[in-house]
C-alpha positions, 0 to 999 in steps of 0.5 A: 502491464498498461490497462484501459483505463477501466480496469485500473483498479483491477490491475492494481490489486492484481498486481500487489497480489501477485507481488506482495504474495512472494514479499516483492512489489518492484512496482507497487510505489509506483502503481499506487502513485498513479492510482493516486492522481486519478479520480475515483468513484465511490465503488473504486475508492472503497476497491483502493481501500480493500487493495491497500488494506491487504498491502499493509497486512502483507508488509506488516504480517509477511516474514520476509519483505524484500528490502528495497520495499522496506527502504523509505523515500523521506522526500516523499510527504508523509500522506503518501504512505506506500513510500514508508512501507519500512516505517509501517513495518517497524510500527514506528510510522505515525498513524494519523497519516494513515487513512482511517481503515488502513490506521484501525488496522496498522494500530490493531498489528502495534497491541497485538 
């Protein structure tokens, strides 16, 4: 789905809503990708947070994630994170290349 270029941000969490809802996200790499290369301002940078807390809550919480989200690209650099949503799962991704708020969560799911 194209949106104007203001909206982007709400597109995006529509759409990992929606997917991620039902373990899907055909094209949540890819979105999150692009969300990656363009410059945010503070509201949208705190927004992507929100967004991206609740993809790794659904992929470490929900029982059933389709597998093709869980199949990692290792050609991709570890910052890029939502390209090791499998390694996030099994907890065995490295934390520190986490974001700050997204590391606090992903190491509250490895004591819990």
């Amino acid at each position: 789905m194209a949106c104007p270029y203001s909206d982007r941000l709400r597109c995006y969490r529509e759409e990992i809503m929606f997917a991620l809802e039902v373990g899907e996200g055909l094209t949540l790499r890819q979105a999150r990708d692009r969300i990656a290369k363009m410059p945010l301002s503070g509201n949208e940078q705190i927004e992507l947070i929100d967004i991206d807390l609740m993809v790794v809550d659904s992929v470490v919480g929900l029982d059933w994630i389709a597998s093709y989200l869980l199949s990692d690209d290792d050609t991709q650099a570890l910052s890029l994170w939502w390209w090791h949503l499998g390694k996030i799962r099994a907890k065995t991704f490295p934390a520190e290349q986490l974001p700050e708020p997204l590391r606090a969560v992903y190491l509250d799911t490895q004591i819990t």
